[in-house]
NUTILO-961913 format. One line per 5 residues: their letters; for each residue z, y, x of C-alpha. Coordinates in steps of 0.1 Angstrom, whole numbers. Each point is the difference from the previous one (the first is absolute). Last residue first. Layout:
// NUTILO-961913
A	Z/Y/X  ...
***
This chain:
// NUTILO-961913
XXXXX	170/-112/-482  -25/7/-31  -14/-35/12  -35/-13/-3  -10/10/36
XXXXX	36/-7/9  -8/-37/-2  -22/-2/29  -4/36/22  4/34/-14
XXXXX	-30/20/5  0/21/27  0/43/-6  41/1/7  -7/-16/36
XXXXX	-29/24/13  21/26/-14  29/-9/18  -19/-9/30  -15/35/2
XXXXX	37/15/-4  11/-14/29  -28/8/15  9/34/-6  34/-1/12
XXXXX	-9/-15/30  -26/27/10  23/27/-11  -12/27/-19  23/-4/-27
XXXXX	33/2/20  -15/32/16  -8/16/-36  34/-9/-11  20/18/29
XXXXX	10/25/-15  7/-22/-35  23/-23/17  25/-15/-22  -30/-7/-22
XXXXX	-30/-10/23  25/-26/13  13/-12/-32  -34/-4/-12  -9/-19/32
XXXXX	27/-22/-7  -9/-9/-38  -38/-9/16  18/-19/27  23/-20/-28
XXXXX	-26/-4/-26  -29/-9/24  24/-29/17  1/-14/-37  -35/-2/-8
XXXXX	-4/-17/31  29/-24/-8  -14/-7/-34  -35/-5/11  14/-25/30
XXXXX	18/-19/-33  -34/1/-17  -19/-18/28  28/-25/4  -21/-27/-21
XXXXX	-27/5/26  -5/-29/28  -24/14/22  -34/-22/13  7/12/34
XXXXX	21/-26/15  -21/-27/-15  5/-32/-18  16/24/-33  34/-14/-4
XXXXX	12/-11/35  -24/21/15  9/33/-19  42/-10/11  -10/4/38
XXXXX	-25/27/-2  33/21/-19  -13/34/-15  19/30/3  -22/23/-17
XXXXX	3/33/16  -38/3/7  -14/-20/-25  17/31/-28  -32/11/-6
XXXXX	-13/-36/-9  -38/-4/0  6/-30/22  29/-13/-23  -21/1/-32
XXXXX	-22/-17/20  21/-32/3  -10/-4/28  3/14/32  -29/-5/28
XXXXX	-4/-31/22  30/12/27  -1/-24/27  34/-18/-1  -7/-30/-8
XXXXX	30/-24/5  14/-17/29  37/-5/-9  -4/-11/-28  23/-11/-30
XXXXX	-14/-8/-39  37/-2/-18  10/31/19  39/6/15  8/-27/21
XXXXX	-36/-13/8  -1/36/16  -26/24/-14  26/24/-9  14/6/30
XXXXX	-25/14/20  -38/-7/16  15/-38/7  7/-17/35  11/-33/4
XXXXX	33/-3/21  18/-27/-23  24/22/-15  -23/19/-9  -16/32/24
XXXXX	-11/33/-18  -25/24/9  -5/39/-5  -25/23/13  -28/-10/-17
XXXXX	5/-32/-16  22/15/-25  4/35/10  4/17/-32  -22/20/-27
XXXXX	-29/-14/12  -30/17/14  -35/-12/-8  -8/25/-25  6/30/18
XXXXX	37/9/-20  -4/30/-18  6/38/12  5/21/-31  18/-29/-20
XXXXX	23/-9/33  16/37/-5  17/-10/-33  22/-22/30  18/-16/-27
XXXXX	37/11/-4  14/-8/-31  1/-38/1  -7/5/39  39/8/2
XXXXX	15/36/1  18/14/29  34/15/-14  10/38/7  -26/7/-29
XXXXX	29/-8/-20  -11/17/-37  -40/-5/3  4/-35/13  25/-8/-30
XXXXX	-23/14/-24  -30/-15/16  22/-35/-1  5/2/-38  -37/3/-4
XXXXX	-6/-29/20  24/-16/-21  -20/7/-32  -29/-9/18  11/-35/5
XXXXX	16/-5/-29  -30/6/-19  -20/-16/27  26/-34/-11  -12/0/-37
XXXXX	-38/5/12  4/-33/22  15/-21/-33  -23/-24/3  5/-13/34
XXXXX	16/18/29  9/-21/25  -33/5/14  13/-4/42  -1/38/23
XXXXX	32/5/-14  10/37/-4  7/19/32  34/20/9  9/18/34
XXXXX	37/12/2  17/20/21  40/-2/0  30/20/-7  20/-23/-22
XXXXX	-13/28/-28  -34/-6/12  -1/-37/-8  14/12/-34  -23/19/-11
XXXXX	-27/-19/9  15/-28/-21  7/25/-33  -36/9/6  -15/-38/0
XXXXX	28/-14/-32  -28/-5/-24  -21/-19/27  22/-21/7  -12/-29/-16
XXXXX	-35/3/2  4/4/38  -2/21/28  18/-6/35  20/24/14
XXXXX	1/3/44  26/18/19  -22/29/18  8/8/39  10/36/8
XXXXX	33/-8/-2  0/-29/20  39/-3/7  9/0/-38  -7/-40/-3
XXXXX	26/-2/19  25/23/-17  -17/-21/-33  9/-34/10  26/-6/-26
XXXXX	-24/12/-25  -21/-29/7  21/-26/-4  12/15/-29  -36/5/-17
XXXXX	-9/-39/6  0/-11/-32  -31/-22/1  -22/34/15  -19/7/-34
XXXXX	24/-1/-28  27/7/30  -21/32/10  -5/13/-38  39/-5/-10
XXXXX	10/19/30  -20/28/-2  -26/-1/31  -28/-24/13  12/-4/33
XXXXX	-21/-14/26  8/9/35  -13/10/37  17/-5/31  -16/18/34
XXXXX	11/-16/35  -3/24/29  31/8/-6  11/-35/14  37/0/8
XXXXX	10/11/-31  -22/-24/-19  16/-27/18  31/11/-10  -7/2/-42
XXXXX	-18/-30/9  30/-21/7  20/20/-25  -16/-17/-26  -37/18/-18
XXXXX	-9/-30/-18  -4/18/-32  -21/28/7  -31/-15/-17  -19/7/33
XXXXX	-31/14/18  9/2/41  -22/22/24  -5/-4/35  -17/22/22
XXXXX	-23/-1/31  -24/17/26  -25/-22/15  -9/-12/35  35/-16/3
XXXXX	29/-2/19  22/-27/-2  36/-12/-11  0/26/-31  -28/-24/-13
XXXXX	22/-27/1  33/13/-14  -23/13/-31  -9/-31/-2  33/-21/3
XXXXX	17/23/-21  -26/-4/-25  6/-40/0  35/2/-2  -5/22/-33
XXXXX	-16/-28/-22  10/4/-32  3/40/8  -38/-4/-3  0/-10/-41
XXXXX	-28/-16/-8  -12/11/22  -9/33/27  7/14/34  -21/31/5
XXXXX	-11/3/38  -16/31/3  -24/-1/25  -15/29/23  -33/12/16
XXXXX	-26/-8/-20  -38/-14/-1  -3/3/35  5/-34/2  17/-13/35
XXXXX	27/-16/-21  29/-8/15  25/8/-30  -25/-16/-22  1/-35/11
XXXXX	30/2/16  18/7/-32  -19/-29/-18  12/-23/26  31/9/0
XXXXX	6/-4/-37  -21/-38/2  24/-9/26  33/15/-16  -8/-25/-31
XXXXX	-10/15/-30  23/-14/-33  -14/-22/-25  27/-6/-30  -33/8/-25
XXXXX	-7/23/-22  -31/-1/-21  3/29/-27  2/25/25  -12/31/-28
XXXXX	41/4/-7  0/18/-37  30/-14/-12  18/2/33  9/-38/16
XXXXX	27/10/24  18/-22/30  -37/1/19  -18/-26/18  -37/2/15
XXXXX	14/8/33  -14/23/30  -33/17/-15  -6/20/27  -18/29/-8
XXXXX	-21/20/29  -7/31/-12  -25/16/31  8/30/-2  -23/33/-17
XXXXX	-27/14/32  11/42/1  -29/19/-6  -16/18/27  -2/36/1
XXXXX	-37/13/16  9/26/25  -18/27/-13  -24/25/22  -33/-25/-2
X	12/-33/-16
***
């Protein structure tokens, strides 16, 4: 470039998943491993994985993060002291991380220690809120994980992680709430699975109506971060996807290693969690279908799962799309709270109003609002006064 330095961007980590047991002491309602097993990885297939990537010569990236995952990981904590023991015994061509997902309850004072003495350690946690919603979902388990919560409180910037289902979904804000009243972030997804059934349009009812509660909240407390739920990326509609690009890394910059040190594109197209497993699956993009989905403003902030479109469509791109009118809702939502926010704005600073207004963000902002609020409703909403 003639008189710029051109500004490279930075290459995303390699996200190396080690799958290191197939057990786990909970069996949530809405659990997507339906094929658990009492397989644990051995340390040689873990090493071998982490020496794999950790002396890479590809130029491809330039660090790991090792995320420890099950089952239930915690299940098998001698073996991820052992690794990260191991890879802190040598150097390496690449940078690393570690990165533990959890259900919180097998956090003894054995790790409690361990984790003290390894900050380079990162713990993540489900928790799906009130009480009576987590134990519906989480087989009781709310006290065990409450106990934890000064622990769980040393990654503040980390998000505990709510789970979305039919049956909580009339109790979504009050749950919110009440993660952030125990001082915690949340990030909150509706089930990728159709659970819904006949009585979908019943349940976007609810779904919206919470939504709506959550704008309020947002609006009032903007001291709390809020959630994808009411937080899309509006943005994403002005600058879609290309067509190729998926919405995560599976098989691009993420891989994950069974129990039995085969290598899969992620998680989800384990034998453990997908009742059509492969860990070699096409991944060359053949165009998306259905094309309703290709013509799709909101394509570019749909967070669709390659994994869970093979196992019910044959191909990663052929999109599964009985969540269409949930993303709607939650787009539809975010627009409510930033277009409420921007009002405030504008009001409480009349002076400046004009410069608020001419902002470039601002005003693509409120592009993608319009772009959104002129799309048809998707599936069932179409014939819906909702």
């Amino acid at each position: 470039m003639t008189g710029t330095q051109e500004i490279k961007q930075p290459k995303p980590p390699r996200i190396l998943t080690l799958v290191v047991t197939e057990q786990c002491n909970l069996d949530c309602v809405y659990c997507f491993e339906k094929n658990k097993t009492n397989r644990d990885m051995p340390l040689s297939v873990a090493v071998a994985s982490v020496e794999n990537y950790l002396d890479s010569t590809s130029d491809e990236f330039d660090e790991v993060q090792i995320d420890f995952s099950g089952g239930e990981p915690l299940m098998n904590f001698a073996l991820i002291k052992q690794v990260v023991d191991f890879v802190h015994s040598r150097s390496w061509r690449k940078k690393h991380s570690f990165s533990i997902g959890t259900n919180g309850t097998l956090v003894t004072e054995e790790v409690r220690k361990w984790a003290d003495e390894h900050s380079c350690v990162m713990f993540s946690f489900s928790f799906d809120g009130l009480p009576e919603v987590h134990n519906r979902n989480r087989n009781g388990s709310y006290d065990l994980l409450i106990q934890n919560l000064d622990f769980i409180k040393r990654w503040p910037l980390a998000n505990v992680k709510m789970t979305i289902v039919p049956e909580s979904l009339g109790s979504l804000a009050d749950s919110v709430k009440h993660v952030h009243a125990l001082d915690l972030r949340v990030a909150a997804n509706v089930v990728f699975e159709d659970v819904w059934g006949e009585n979908k349009l019943e349940y976007l009812r609810i779904f919206d109506q919470q939504l709506a509660e959550l704008v309020d909240f947002y609006y009032d407390n903007p001291q709390f971060t809020p959630p994808y739920l009411v937080n899309v990326p509006l943005e994403g509609l002005l600058f879609p996807r290309k067509n190729e690009e998926r919405f995560c890394g599976s098989g691009k910059n993420m891989v994950t290693i069974d129990p039995d040190g085969t290598e899969y594109p992620c998680h989800r197209f384990l034998p453990l969690s997908s009742s059509r497993p492969e860990p070699a699956p096409d991944l060359s993009f053949q165009g998306i279908e259905p094309q309703s989905c290709a013509e799709c403003c909101l394509i570019g902030v749909c967070p669709s799962c390659i994994a869970y479109n093979y196992e019910a469509n044959g191909a990663i791109d052929c999109r599964t799309t009985h969540h269409c009118e949930f993303l709607y809702l939650q787009a539809m939502a975010t627009a409510k709270l930033q277009y409420r926010r921007l009002q405030h704005d504008v009001a409480t600073n009349p002076a400046e109003s004009c410069d608020i207004m001419k902002g470039a963000g601002i005003k693509r902002m409120i592009e993608a609002i319009r772009m959104l609020t002129s799309m048809p409703k998707p599936g069932v909403l179409s014939e819906s006064s909702l």
